[in-house]
Structure formats: C-alpha cells, structure tokens
PDB file of N, CA, C, O and CB in Angstrom:
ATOM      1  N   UNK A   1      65.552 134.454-161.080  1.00  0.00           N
ATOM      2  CA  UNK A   1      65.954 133.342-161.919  1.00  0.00           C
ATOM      3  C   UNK A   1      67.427 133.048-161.657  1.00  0.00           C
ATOM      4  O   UNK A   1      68.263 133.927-161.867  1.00  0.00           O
ATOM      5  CB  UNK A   1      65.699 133.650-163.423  1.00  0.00           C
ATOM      6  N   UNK A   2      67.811 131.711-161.155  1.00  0.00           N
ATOM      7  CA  UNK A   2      69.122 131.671-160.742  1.00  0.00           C
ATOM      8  C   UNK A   2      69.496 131.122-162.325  1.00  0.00           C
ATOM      9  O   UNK A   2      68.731 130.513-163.074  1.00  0.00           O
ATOM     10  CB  UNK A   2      69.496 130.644-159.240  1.00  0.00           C
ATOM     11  N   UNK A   3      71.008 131.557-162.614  1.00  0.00           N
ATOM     12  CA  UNK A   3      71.754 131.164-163.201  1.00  0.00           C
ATOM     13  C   UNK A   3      73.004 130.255-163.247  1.00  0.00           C
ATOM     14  O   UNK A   3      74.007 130.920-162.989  1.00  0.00           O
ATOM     15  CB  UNK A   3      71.802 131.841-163.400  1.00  0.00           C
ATOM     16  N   UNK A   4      73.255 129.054-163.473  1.00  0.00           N
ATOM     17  CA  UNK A   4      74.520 128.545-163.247  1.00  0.00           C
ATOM     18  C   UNK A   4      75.803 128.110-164.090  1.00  0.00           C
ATOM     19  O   UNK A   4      75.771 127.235-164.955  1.00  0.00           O
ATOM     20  CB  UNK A   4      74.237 127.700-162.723  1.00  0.00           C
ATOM     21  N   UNK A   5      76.601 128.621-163.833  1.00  0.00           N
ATOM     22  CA  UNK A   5      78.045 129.004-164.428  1.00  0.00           C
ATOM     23  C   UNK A   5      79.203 128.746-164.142  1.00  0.00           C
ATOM     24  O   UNK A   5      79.492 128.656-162.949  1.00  0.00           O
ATOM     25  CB  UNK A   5      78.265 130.003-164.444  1.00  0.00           C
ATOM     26  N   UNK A   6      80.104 128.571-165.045  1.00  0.00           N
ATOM     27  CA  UNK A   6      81.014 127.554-164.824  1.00  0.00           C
ATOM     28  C   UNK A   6      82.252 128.081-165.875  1.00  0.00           C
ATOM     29  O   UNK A   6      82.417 127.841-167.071  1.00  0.00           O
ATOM     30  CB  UNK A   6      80.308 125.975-165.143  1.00  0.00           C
ATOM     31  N   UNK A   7      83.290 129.144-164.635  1.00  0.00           N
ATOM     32  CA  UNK A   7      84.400 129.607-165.453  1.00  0.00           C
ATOM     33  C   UNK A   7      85.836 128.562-165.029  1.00  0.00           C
ATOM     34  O   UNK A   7      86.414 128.441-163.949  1.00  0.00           O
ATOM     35  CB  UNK A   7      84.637 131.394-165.084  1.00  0.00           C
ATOM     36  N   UNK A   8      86.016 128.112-165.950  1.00  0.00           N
ATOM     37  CA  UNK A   8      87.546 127.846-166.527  1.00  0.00           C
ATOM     38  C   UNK A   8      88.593 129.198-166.811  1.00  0.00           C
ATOM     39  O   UNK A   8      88.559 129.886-167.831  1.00  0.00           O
ATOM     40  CB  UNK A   8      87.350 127.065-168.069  1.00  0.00           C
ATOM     41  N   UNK A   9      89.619 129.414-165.532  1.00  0.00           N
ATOM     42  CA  UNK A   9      90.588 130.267-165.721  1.00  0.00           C
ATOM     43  C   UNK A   9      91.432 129.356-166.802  1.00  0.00           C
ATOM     44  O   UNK A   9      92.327 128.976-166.048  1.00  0.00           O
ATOM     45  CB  UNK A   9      91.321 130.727-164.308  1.00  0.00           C
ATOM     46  N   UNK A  10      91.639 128.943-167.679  1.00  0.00           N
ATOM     47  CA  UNK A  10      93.015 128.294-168.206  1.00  0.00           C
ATOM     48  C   UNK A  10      94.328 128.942-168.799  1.00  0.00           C
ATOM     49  O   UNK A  10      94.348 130.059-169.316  1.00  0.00           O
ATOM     50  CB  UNK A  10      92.662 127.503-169.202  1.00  0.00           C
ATOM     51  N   UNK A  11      95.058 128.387-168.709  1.00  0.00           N
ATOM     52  CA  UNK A  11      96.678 128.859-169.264  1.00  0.00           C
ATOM     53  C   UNK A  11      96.225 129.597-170.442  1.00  0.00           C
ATOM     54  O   UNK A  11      96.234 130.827-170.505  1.00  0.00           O
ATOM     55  CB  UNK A  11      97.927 127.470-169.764  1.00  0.00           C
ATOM     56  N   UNK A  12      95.786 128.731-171.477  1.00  0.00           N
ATOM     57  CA  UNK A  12      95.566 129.072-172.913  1.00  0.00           C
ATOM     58  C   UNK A  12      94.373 129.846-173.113  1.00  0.00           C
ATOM     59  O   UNK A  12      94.546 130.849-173.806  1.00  0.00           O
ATOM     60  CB  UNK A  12      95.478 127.875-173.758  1.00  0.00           C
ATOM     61  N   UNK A  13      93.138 129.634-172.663  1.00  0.00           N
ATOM     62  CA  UNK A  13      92.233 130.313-172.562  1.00  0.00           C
ATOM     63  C   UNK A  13      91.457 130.305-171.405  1.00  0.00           C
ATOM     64  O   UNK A  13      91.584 129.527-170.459  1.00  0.00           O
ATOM     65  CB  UNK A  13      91.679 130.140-173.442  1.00  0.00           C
ATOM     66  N   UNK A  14      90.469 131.405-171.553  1.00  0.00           N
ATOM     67  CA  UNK A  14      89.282 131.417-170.400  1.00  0.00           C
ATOM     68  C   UNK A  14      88.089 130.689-171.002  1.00  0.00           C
ATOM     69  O   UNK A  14      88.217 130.377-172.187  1.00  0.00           O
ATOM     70  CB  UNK A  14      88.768 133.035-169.932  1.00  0.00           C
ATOM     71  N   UNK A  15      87.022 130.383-170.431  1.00  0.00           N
ATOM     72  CA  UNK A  15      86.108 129.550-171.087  1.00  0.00           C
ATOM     73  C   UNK A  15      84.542 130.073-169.461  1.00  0.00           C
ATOM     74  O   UNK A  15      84.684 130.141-168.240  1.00  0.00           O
ATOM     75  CB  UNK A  15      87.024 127.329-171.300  1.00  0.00           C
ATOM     76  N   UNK A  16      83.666 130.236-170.085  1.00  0.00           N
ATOM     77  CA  UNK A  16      82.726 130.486-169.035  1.00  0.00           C
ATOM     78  C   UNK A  16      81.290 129.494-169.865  1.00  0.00           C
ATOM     79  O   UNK A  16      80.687 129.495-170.938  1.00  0.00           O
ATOM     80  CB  UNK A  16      82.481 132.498-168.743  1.00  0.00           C
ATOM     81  N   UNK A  17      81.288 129.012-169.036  1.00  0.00           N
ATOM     82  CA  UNK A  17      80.072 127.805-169.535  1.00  0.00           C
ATOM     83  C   UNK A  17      79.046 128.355-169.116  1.00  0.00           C
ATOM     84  O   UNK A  17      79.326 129.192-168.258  1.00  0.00           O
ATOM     85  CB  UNK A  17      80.071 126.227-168.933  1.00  0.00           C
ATOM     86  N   UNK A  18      77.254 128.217-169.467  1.00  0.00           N
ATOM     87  CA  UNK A  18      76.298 128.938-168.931  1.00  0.00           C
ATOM     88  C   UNK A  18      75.376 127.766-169.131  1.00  0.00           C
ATOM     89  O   UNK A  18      74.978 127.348-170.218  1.00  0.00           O
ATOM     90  CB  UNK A  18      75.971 130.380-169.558  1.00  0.00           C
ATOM     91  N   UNK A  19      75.088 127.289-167.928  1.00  0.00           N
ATOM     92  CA  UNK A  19      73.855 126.059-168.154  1.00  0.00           C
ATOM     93  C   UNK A  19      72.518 126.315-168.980  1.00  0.00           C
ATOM     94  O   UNK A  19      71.754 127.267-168.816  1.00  0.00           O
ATOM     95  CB  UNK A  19      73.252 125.639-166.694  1.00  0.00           C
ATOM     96  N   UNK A  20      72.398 125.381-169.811  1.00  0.00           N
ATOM     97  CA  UNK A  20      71.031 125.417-170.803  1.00  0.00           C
ATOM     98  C   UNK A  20      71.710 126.242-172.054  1.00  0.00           C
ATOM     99  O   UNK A  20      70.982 126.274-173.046  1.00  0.00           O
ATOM    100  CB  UNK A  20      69.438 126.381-170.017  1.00  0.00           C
ATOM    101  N   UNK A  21      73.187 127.028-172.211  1.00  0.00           N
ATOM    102  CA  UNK A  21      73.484 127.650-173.565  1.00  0.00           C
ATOM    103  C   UNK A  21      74.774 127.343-173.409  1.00  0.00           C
ATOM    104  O   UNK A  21      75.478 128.316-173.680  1.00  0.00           O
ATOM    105  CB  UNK A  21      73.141 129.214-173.897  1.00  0.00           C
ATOM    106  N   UNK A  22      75.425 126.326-173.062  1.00  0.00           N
ATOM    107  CA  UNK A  22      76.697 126.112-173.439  1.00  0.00           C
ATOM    108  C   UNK A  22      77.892 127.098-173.281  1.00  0.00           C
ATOM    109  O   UNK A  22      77.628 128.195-172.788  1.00  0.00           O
ATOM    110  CB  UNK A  22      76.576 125.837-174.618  1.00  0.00           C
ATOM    111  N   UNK A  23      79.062 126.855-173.612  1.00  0.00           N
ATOM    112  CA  UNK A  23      80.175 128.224-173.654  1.00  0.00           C
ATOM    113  C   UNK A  23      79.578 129.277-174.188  1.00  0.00           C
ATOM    114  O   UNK A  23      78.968 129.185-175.253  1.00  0.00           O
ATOM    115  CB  UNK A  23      81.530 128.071-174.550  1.00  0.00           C
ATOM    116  N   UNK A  24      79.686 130.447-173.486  1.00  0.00           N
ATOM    117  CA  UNK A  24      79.339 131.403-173.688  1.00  0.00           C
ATOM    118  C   UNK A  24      80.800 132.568-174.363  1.00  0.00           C
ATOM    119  O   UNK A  24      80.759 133.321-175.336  1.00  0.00           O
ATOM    120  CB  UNK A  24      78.591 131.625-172.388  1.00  0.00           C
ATOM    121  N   UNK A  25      81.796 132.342-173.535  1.00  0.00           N
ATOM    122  CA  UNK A  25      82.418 133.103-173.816  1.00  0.00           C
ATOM    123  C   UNK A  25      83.854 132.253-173.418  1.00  0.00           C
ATOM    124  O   UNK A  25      84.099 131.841-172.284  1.00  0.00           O
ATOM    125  CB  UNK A  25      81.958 134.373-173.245  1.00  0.00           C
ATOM    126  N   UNK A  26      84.792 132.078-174.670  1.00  0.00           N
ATOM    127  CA  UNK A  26      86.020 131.246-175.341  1.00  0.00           C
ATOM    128  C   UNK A  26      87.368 132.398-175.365  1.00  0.00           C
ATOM    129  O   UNK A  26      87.282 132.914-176.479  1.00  0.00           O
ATOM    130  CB  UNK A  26      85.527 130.660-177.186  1.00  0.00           C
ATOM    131  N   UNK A  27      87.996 132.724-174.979  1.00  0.00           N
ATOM    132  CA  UNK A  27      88.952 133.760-175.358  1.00  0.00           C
ATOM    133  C   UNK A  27      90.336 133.687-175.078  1.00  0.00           C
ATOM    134  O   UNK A  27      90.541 133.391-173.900  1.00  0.00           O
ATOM    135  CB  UNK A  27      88.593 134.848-174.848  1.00  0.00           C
ATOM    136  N   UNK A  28      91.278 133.844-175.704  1.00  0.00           N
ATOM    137  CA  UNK A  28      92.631 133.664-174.889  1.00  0.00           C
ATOM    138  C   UNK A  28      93.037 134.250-173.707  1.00  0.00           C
ATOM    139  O   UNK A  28      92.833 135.460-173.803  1.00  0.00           O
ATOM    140  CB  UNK A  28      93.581 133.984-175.569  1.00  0.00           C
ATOM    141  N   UNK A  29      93.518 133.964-172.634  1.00  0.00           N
ATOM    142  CA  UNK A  29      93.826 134.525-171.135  1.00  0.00           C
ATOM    143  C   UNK A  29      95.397 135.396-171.465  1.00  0.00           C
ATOM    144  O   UNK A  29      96.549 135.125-171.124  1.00  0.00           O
ATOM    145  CB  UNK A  29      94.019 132.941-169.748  1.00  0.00           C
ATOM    146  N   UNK A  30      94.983 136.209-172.045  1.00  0.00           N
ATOM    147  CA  UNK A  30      95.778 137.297-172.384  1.00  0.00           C
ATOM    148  C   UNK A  30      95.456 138.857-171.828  1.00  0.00           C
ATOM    149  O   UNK A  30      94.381 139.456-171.856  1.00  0.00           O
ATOM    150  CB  UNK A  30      95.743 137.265-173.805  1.00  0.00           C
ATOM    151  N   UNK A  31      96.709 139.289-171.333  1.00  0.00           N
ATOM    152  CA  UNK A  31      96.763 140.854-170.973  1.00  0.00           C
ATOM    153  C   UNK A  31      97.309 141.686-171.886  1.00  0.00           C
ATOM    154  O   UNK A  31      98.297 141.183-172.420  1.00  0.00           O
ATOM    155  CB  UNK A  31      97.505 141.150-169.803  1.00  0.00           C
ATOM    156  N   UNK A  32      97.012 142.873-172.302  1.00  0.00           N
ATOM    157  CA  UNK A  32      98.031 143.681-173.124  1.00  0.00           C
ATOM    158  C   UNK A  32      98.159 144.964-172.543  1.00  0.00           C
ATOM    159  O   UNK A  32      97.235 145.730-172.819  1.00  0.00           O
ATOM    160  CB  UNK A  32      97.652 143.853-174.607  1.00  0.00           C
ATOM    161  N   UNK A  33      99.169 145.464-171.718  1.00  0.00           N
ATOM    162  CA  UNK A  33      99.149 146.680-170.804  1.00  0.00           C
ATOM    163  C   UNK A  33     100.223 147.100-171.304  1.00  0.00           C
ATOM    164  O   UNK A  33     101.079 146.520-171.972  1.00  0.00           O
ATOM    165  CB  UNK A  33      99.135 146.577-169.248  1.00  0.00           C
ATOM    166  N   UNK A  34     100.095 148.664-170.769  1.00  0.00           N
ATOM    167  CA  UNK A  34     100.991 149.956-171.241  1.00  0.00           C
ATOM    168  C   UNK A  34     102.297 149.323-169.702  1.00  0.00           C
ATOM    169  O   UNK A  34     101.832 148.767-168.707  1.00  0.00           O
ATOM    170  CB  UNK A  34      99.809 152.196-171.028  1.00  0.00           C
ATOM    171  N   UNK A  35     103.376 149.501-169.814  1.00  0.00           N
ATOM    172  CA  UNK A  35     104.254 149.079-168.991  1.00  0.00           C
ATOM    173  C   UNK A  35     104.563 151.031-168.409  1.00  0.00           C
ATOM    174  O   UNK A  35     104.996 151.234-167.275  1.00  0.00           O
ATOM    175  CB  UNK A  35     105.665 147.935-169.913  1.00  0.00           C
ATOM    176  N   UNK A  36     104.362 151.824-169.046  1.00  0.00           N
ATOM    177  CA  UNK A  36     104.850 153.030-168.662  1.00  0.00           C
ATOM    178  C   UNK A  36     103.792 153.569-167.901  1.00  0.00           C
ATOM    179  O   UNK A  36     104.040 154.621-167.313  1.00  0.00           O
ATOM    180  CB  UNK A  36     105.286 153.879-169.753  1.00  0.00           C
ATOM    181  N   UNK A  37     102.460 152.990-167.761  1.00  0.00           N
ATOM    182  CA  UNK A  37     101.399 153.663-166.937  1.00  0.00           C
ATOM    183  C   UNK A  37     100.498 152.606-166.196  1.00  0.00           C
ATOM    184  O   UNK A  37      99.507 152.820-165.498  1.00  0.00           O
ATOM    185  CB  UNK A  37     100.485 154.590-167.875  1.00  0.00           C
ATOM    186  N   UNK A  38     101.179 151.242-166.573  1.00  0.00           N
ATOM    187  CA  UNK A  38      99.945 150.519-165.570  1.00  0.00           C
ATOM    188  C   UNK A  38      98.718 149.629-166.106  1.00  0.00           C
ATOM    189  O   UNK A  38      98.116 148.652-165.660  1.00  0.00           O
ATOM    190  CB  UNK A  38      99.162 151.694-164.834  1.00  0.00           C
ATOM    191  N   UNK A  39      98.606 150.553-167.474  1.00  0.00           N
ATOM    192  CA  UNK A  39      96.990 150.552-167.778  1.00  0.00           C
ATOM    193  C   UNK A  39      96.602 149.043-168.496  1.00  0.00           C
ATOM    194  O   UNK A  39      97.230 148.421-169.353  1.00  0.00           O
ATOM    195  CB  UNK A  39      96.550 151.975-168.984  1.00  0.00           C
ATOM    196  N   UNK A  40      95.422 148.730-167.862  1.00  0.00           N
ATOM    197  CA  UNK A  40      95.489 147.393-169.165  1.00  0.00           C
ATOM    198  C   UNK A  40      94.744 148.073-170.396  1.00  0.00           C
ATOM    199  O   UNK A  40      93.649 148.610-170.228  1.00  0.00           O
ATOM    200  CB  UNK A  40      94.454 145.652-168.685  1.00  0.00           C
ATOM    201  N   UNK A  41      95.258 148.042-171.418  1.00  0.00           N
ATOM    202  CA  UNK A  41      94.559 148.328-172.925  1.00  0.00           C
ATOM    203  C   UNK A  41      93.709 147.554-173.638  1.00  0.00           C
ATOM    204  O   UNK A  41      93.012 147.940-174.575  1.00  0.00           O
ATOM    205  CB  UNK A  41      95.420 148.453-173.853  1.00  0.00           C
ATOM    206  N   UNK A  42      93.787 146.104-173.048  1.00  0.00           N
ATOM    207  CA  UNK A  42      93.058 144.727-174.094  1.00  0.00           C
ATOM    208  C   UNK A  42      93.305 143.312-172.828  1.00  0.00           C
ATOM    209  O   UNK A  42      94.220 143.075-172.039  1.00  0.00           O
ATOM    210  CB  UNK A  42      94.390 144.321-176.173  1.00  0.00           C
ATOM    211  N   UNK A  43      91.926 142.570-173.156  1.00  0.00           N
ATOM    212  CA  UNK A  43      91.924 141.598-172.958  1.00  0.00           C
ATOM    213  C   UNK A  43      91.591 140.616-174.222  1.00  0.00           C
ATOM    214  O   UNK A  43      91.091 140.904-175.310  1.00  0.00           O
ATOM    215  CB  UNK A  43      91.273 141.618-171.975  1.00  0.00           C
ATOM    216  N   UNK A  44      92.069 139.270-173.674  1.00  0.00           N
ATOM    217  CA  UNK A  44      91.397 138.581-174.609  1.00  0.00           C
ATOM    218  C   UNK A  44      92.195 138.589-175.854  1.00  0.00           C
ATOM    219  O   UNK A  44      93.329 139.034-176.029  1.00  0.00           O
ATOM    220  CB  UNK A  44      90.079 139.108-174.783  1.00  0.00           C
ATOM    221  N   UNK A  45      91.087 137.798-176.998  1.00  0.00           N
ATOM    222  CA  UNK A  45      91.549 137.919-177.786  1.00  0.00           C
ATOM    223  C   UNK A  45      92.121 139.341-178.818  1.00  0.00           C
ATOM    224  O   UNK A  45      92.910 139.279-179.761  1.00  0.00           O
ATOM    225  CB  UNK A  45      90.922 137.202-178.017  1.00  0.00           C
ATOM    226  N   UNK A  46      91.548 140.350-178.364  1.00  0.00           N
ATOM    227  CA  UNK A  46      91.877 142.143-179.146  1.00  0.00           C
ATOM    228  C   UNK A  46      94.148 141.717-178.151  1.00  0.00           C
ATOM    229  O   UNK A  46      95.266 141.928-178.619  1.00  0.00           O
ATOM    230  CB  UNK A  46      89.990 144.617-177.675  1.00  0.00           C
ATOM    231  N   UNK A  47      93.725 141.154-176.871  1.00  0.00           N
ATOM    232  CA  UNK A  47      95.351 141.673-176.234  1.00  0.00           C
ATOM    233  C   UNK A  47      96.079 140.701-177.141  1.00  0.00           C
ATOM    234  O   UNK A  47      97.203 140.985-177.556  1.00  0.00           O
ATOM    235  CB  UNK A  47      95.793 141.363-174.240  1.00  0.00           C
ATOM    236  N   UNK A  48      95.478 139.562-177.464  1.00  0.00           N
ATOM    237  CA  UNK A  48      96.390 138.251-178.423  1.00  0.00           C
ATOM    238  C   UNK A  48      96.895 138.718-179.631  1.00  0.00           C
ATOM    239  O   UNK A  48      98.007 138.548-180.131  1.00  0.00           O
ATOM    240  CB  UNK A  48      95.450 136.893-178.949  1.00  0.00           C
ATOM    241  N   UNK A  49      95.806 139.405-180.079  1.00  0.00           N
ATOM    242  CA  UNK A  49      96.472 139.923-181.714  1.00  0.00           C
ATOM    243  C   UNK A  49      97.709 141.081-181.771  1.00  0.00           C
ATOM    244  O   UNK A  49      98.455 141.324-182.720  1.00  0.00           O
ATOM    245  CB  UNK A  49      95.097 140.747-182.689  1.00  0.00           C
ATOM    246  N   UNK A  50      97.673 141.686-180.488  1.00  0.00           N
ATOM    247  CA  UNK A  50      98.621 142.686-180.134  1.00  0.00           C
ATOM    248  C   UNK A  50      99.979 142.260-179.915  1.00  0.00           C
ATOM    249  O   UNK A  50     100.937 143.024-180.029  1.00  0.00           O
ATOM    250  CB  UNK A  50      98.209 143.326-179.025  1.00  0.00           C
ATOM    251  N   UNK A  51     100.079 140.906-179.564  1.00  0.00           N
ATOM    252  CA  UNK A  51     101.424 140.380-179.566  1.00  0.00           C
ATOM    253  C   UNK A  51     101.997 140.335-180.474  1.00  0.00           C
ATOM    254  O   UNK A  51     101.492 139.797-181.460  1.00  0.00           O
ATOM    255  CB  UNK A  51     101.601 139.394-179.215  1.00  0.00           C
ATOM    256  N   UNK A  52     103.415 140.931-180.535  1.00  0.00           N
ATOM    257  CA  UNK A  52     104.424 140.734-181.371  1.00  0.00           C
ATOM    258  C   UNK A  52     103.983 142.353-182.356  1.00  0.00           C
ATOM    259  O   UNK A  52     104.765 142.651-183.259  1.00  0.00           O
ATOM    260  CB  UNK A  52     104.335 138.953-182.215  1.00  0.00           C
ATOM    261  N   UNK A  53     103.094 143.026-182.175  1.00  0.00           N
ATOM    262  CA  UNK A  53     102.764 143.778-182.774  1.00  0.00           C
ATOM    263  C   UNK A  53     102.930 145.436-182.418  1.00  0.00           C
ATOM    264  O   UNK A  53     102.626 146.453-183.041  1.00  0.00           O
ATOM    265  CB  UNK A  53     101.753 143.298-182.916  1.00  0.00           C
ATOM    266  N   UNK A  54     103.635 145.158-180.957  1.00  0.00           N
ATOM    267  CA  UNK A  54     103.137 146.819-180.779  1.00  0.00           C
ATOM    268  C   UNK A  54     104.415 147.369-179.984  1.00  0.00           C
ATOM    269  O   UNK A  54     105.143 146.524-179.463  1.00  0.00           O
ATOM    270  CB  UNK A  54     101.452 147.101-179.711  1.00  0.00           C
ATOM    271  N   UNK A  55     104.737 148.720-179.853  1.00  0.00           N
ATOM    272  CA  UNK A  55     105.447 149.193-179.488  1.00  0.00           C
ATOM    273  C   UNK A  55     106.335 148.364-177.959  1.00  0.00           C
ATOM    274  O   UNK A  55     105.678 147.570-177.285  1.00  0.00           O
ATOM    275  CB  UNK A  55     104.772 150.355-179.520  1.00  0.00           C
ATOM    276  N   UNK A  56     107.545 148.615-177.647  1.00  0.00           N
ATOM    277  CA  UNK A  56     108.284 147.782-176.728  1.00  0.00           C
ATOM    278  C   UNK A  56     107.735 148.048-175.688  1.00  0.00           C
ATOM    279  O   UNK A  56     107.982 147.211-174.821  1.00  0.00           O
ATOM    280  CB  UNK A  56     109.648 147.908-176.616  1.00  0.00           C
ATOM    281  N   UNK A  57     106.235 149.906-174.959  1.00  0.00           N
ATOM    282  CA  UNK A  57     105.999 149.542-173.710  1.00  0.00           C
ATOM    283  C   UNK A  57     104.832 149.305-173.681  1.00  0.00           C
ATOM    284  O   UNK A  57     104.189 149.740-172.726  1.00  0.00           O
ATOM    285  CB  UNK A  57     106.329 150.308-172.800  1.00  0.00           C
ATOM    286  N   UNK A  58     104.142 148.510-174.753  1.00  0.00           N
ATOM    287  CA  UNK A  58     103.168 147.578-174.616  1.00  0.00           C
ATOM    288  C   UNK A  58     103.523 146.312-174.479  1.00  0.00           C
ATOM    289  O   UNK A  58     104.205 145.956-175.440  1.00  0.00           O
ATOM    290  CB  UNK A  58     102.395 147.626-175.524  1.00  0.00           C
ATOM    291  N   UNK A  59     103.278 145.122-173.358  1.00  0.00           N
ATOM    292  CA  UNK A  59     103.626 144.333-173.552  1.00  0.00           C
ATOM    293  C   UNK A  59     101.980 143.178-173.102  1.00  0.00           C
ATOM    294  O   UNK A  59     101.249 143.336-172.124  1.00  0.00           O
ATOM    295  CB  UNK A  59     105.052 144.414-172.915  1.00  0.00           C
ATOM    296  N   UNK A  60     101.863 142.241-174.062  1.00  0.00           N
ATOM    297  CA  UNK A  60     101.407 141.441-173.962  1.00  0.00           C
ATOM    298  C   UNK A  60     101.346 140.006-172.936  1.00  0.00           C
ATOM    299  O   UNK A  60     101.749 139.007-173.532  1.00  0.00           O
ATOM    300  CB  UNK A  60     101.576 141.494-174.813  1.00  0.00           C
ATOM    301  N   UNK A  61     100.977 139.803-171.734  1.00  0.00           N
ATOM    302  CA  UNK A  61     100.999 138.970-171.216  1.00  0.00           C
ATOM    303  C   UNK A  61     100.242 138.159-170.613  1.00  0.00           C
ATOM    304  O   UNK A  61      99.183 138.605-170.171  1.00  0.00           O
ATOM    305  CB  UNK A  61     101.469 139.173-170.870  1.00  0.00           C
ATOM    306  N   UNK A  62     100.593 136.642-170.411  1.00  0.00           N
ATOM    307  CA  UNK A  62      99.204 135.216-169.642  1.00  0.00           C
ATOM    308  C   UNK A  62      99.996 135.597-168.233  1.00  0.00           C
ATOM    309  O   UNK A  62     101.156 135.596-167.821  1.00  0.00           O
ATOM    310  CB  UNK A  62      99.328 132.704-170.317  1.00  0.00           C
ATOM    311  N   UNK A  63      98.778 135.896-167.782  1.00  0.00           N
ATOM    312  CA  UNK A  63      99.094 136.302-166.339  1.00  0.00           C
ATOM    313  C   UNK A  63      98.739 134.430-165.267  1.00  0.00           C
ATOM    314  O   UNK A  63      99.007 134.143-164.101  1.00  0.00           O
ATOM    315  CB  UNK A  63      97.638 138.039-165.838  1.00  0.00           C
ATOM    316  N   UNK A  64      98.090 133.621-166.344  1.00  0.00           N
ATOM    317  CA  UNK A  64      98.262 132.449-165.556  1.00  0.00           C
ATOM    318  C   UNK A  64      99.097 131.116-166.238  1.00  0.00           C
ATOM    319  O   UNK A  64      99.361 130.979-167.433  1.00  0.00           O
ATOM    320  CB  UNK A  64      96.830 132.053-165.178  1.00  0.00           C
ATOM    321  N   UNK A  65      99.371 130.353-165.332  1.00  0.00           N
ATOM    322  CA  UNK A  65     100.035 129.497-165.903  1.00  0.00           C
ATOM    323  C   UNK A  65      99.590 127.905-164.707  1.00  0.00           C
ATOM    324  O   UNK A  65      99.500 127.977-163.481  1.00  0.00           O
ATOM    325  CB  UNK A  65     101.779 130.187-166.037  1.00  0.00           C
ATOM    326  N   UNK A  66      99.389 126.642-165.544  1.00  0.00           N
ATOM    327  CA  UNK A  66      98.892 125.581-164.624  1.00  0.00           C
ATOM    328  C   UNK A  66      97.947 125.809-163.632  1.00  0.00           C
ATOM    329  O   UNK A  66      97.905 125.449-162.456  1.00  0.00           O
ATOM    330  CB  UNK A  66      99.855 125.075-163.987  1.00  0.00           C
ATOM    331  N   UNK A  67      97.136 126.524-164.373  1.00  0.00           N
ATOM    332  CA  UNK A  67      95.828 126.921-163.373  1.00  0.00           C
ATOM    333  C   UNK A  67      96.223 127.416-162.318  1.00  0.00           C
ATOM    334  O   UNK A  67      95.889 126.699-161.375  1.00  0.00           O
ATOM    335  CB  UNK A  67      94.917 125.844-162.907  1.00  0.00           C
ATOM    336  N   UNK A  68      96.969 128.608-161.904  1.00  0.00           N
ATOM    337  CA  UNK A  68      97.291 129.114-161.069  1.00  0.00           C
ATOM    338  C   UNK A  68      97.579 130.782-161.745  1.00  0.00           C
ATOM    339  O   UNK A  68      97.845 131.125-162.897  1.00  0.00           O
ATOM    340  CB  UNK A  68      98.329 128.233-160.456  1.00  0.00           C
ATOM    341  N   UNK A  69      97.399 131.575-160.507  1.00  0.00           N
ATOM    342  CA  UNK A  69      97.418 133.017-161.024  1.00  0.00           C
ATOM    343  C   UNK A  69      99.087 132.767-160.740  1.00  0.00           C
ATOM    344  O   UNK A  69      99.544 132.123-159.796  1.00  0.00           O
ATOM    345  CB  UNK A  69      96.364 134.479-160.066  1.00  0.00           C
ATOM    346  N   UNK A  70     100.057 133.612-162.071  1.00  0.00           N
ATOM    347  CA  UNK A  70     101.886 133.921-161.907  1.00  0.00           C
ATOM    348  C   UNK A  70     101.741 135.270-161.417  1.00  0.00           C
ATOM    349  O   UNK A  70     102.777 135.573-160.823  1.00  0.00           O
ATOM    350  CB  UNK A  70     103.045 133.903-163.543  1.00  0.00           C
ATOM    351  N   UNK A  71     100.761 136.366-161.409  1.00  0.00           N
ATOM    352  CA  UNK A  71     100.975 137.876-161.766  1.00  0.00           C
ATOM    353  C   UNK A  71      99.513 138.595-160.851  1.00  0.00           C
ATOM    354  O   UNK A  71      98.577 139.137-161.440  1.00  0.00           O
ATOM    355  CB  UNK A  71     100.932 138.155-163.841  1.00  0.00           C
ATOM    356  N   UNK A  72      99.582 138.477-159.660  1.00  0.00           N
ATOM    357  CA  UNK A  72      98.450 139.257-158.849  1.00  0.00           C
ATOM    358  C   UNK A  72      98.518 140.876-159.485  1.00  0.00           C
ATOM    359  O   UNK A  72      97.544 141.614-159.633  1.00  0.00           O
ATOM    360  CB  UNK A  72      98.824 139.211-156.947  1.00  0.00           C
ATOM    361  N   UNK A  73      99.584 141.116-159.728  1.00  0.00           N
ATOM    362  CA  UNK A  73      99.660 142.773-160.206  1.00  0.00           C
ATOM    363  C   UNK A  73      98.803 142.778-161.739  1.00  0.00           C
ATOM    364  O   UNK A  73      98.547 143.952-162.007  1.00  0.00           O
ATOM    365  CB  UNK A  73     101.646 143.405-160.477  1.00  0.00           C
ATOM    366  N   UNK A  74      98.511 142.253-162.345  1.00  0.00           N
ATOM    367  CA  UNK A  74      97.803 142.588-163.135  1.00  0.00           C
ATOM    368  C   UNK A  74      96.845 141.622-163.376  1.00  0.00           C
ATOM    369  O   UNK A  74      96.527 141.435-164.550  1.00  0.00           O
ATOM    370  CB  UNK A  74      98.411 142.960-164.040  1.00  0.00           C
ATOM    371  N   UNK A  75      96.391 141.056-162.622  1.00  0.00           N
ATOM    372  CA  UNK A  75      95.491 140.382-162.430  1.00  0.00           C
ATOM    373  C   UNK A  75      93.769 140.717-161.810  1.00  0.00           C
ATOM    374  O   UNK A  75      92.966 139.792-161.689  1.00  0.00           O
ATOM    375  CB  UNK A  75      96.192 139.685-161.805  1.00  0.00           C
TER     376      UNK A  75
END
C-alpha cells in the first residue's frame, strides 16, 4: 500500500501532511540539546517548552531558518 506524504521543514514549525488524513503531525522545529555532551534531549514541541526554562547548558534551538537548514551539526 503506497503512502503519500508531504513534509514541510518550516522556520516555525514542521508539518507532515498524509494523503486521505490530512496533517498528521504539527510541531515547532525546535532542538533542545545538552551543550556539554552533544545530546539532543527534546524535539518539538517537549524542546519549545524548555526554552527559557532550563539550565545555561541546555540550550534550546531552530536549527532552520527561510527554509533552509542554519545548523548541519545538529541537524
């Protein structure tokens, strides 16, 4: 059964469309990684709510900007 799909990287959010059920999955294009190890901890909306919220070597970041990847390293 083929499936056809249709992701939107965007600045503000990601968006993945699924023919015959509409957006499937809406989320902010957010990273939230440990800066002292690398690690990503959260995507999405769990990394959005983390902004402004968490210790200085967590940092929250949109790794895209104008439909273009800014950040291959954590990408």
């Amino acid at each position: 059964m083929a499936r056809d799909l249709a992701i939107d990287l965007g600045t503000a959010n990601t968006l993945v469309y699924m023919k015959g059920k509409g957006i499937v999955l809406n989320e902010p294009s957010v990273i939230a990684l440990n800066r002292q190890t690398g690690e990503v901890l959260a995507t999405g909306r769990e990394a959005w709510q983390m902004i402004g919220r968490t210790p200085g070597y967590i940092v929250a970041v949109r790794p895209l900007r104008g439909g273009a990847i800014t950040d291959f390293e954590i990408t």
